[in-house]
N, C-alpha and C positions, 0 to 999 in steps of 0.2 A: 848468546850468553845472557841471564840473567840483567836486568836493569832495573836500576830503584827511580821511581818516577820526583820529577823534579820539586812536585808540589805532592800537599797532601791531601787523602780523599775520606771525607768523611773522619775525620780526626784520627785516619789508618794511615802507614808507612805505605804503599803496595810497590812489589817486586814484580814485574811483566816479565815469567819466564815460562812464555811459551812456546819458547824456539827450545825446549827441553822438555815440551811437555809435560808442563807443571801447572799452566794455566798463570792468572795474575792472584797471589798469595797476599794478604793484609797481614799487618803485623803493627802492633800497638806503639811499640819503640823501635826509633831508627837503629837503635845496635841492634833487633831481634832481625829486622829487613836487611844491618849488613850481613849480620850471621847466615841468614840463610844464603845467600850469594854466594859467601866463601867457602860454603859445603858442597853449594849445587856446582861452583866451579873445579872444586878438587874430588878426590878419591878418599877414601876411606879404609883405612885398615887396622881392625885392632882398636878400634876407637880414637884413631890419631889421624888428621887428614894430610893428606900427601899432595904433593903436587902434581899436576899432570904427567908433567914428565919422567917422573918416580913411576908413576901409576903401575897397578898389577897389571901382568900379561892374561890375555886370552888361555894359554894352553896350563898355568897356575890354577883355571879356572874349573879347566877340565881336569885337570888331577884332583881340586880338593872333591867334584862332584863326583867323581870316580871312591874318592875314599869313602864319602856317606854311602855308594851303594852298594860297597862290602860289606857295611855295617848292617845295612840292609837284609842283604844275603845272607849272614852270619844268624842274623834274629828270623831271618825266613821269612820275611816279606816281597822277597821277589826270589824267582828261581834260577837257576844258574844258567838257565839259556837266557834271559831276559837281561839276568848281569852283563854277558858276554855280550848280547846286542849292544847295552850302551858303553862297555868297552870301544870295540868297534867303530860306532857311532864316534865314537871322540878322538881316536886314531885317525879316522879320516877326516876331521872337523878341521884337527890339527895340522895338518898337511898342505888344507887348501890354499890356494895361494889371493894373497889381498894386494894388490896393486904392486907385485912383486915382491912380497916376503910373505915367509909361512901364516897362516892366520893365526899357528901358536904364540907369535910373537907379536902381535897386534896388542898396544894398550887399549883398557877396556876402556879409555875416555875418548878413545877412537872411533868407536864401533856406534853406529848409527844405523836405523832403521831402515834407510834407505841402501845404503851401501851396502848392509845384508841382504838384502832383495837383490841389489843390481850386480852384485857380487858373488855373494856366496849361494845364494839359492841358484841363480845361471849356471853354477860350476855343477853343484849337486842334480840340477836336472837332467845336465847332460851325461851325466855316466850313471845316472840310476833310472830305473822304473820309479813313474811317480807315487805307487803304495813303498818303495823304499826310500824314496825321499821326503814322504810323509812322516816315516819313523825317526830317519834323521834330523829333520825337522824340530819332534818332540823333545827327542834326545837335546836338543841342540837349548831349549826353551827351557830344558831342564836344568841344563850348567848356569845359565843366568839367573833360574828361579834359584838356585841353590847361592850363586854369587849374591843375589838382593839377602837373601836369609843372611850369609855372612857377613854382611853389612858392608861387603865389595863395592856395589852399588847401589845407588836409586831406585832405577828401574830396571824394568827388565826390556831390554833395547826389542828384542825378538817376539815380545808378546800379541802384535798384530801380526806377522808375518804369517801370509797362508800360501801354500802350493800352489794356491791359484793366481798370484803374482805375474807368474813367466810362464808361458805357454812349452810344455815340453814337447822338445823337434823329436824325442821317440815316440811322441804318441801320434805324431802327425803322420811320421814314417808308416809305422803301423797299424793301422786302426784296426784289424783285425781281431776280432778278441781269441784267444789261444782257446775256450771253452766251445768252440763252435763247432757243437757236430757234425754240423753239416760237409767237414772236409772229410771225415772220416769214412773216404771210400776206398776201395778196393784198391782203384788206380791210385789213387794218392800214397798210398803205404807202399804199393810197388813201388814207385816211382822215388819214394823216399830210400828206400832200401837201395834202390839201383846209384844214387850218386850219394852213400852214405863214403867215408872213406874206412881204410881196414881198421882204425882205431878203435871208432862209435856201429860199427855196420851192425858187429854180431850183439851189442847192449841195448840198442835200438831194437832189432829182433827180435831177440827175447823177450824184451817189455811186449811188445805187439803180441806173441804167440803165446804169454805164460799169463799176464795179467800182472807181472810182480809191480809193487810198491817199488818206488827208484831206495828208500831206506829199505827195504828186503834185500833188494839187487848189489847194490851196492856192500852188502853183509853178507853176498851169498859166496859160501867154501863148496869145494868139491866133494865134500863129503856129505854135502846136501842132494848130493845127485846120482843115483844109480841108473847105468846103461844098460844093465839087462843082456840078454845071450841076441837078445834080435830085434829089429825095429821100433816094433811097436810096444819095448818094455821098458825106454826108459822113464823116470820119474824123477820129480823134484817135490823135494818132502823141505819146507817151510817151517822153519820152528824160530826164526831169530831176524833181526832187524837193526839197523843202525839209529841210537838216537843221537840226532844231532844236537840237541840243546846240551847234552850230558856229555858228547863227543866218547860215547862207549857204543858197543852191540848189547844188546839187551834181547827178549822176548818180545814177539808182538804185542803193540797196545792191547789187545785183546783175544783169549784165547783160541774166540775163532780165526783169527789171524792164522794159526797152526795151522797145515793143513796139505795135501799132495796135491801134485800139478801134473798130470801125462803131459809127457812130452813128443810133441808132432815129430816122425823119421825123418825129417830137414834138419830139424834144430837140432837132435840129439846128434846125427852126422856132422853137422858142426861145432856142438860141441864137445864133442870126442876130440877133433883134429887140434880147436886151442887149447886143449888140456894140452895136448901133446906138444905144441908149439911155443908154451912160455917156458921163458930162461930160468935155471934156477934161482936169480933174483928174483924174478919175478912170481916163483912158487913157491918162496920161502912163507908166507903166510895162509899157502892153501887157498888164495882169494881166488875166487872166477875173474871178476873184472878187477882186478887191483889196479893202480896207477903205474903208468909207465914213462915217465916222464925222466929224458937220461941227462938232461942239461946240468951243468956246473959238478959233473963228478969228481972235477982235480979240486973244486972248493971245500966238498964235503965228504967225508969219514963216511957217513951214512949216507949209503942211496936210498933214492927215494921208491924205485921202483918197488910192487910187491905193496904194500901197504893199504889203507882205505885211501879210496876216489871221494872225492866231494862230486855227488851227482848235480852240484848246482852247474859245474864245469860241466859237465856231460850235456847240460841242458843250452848253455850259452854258450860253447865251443864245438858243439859236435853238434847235438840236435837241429839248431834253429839253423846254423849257416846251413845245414843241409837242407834242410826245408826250400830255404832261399835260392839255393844252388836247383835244386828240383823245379823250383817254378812254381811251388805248392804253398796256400796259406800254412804260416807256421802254427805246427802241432806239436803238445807240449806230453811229458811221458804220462800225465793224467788223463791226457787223450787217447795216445797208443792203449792204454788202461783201460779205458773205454770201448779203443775198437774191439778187443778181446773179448769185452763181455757180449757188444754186437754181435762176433761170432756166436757167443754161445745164442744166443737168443734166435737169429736169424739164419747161421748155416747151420749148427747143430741140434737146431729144436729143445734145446737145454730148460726143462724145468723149473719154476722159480727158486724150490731147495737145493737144485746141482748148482744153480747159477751163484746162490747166496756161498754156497761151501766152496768151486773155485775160485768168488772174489774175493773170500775171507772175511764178507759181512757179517754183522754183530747178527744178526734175524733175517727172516725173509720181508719185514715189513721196511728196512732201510731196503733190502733190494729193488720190493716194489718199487720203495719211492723214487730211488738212484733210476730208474730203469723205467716208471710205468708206463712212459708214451712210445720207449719202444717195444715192451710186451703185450701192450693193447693192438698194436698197428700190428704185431703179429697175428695174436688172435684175427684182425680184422680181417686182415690178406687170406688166412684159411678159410674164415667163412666165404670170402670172395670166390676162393679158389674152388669150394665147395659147390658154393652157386653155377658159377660157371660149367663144372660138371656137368651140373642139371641142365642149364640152360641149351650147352650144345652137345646134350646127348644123342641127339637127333643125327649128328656127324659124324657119330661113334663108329669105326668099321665100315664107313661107307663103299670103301672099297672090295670089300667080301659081295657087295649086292649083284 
């Protein structure tokens, strides 16, 4: 707490408040040194100072900062997914718990530097990845910075606080980075496949064999897919996408986005049979993978089944655990995305223009780039392959001699 020193320095009052970090403030007359005291001790609202235990709450904080980024929205300086993040963000800000009560309810003359660190970032590490606990984070820095503007408070408690604080036990669990091609082998996608369970099996699949975007997949109706009289005719023709900032379907970002998919006589077999096997709740929206989730039907008028999947669920409740369950580093559906293109390039021999039109790229030069060291290693292995020819021609038919 602030303290007015006993003697005077230099014909100055000085205030030693830097248990508040304020540092030690001079002031010419002792009322301006007790002034500041009785400011830096209380809250502020309105221009009228309050006492601590008045003081505005934590989760007031996050509502008024919520309201400037409608205003925000409104004039268009941020977009409606960007709003929704710091929705979110503040939702769960509010929830956390501070030494057993909600942190919405926490007075802001409570709230210290350190206890955020030792408190609220702990809580946040543990149930987020740490680029989603970086956003939170901002968000978080942002309610304060908006409280200091309103003259809520001083400072802004959270302005030092960085990620790097508390070491996160999921990144310790995992260190594997999910971008590593190097898992993306044969055996590994089998092997996924074989302990996927029947919920994720066949959505998993199809990323692997189509190449789709999980916003395609998760957008994709039955009426995007034609079976054909035999095997080798059906197709998936691509025209639509889910955007989640907007939470609509829309058209691909980009018109190449548009585009047909043959489909392999496994997958199109399978997906005949779950055409056939969902409920008509579940086909009331015409979705391929809609959600199927039948819990709390006597609570709700509306079931859930039949509707859009949030492929983030697909990714952290189906995907990884199976990865896990496999025994395989975890592979992420940007990956499975990837092994697709591997096939085209390495079992199909797929040309850099076929490869750029089934991934939906904007050009062949983003293909290249997405792709060059494994289109170069193909080139390479031909020429090898080539050589070798030559090399052991000499073994050609030996047997005929």
């Amino acid at each position: 707490m602030p303290k007015l020193r006993s003697k005077k320095y230099r014909n100055r009052f000085i205030v030693d408040a830097r248990d508040i970090g304020a540092g030690e403030k001079p002031f010419v007359t002792k009322d301006e040194a007790l002034a500041f005291i009785e400011k830096a001790t209380h809250d502020s609202y309105d221009g009228v100072f309050v006492d601590p235990s008045k003081s505005l709450q934590f989760g007031f904080c996050c509502d008024r900062y919520i309201d400037r980024q409608e205003e925000r929205l409104r004039d268009k300086m941020i977009g409606k997914g960007e709003f929704d993040n710091r929705v979110r963000s503040c939702d769960y800000l509010k929830e956390l718990d501070w030494n057993g009560k909600k942190f919405s309810t926490v007075k802001l003359t409570e709230i210290r530097l350190g206890l955020l660190r030792d408190v609220i970032l702990k809580q946040m590490q543990k149930d987020f990845s740490k680029k989603t606990c970086k956003n939170i984070l901002t968000h978080l820095k942002g309610v304060f910075r908006e409280a200091k503007f309103q003259d809520y408070i001083r400072e802004n408690p959270a302005a030092e606080l960085t990620i790097e604080d508390v070491k996160n036990p999921y990144d310790v669990l995992h260190t594997t980075k999910y971008e590593d091609i190097g898992n993306l082998t044969h055996e590994n996608i089998a092997k996924l496949l074989q302990h996927a369970d029947d919920k994720y099996y066949l959505i998993i699949k199809t990323c692997a064999m189509t190449g789709l975007r999980s916003s395609e997949q998760v957008a994709l109706t039955w009426d995007q897919i034609t079976f054909g009289d035999n095997e080798d005719a059906g197709r998936l023709f691509v025209d639509k996408a889910y955007k989640r900032a907007e939470r609509v379907v829309g058209k691909p970002k980009t018109d190449a986005g548009i585009r047909t998919i043959s489909l392999p006589a496994d997958l199109r077999k399978e997906l005949m049979q779950h055409k056939l096997s969902q409920s008509p709740e579940e086909a009331k929206n015409n979705l391929v993978f809609p959600t199927t989730w039948k819990a709390n039907k006597k609570q709700h008028s509306d079931l859930l089944e039949g509707n859009l999947a949030d492929y983030g669920n697909w990714r952290k409740r189906g995907l990884y655990p199976t990865c896990d369950r496999a025994g395989i580093p975890r592979i992420s559906f940007r990956l499975l995305r990837h092994y697709f293109a591997s096939i085209l390039i390495f079992d199909l021999d797929a040309n850099e223009a076929q490869i750029t039109e089934e991934m939906g790229h904007t050009d062949i030069s983003f293909t290249k780039k997405q792709y060059a060291t494994w289109i170069a290693r193909r080139k390479r292995d031909e020429k090898m392959s080539a050589k070798k020819g030559v090399a052991f021609s000499h073994l050609a038919n030996v047997r005929e001699l």
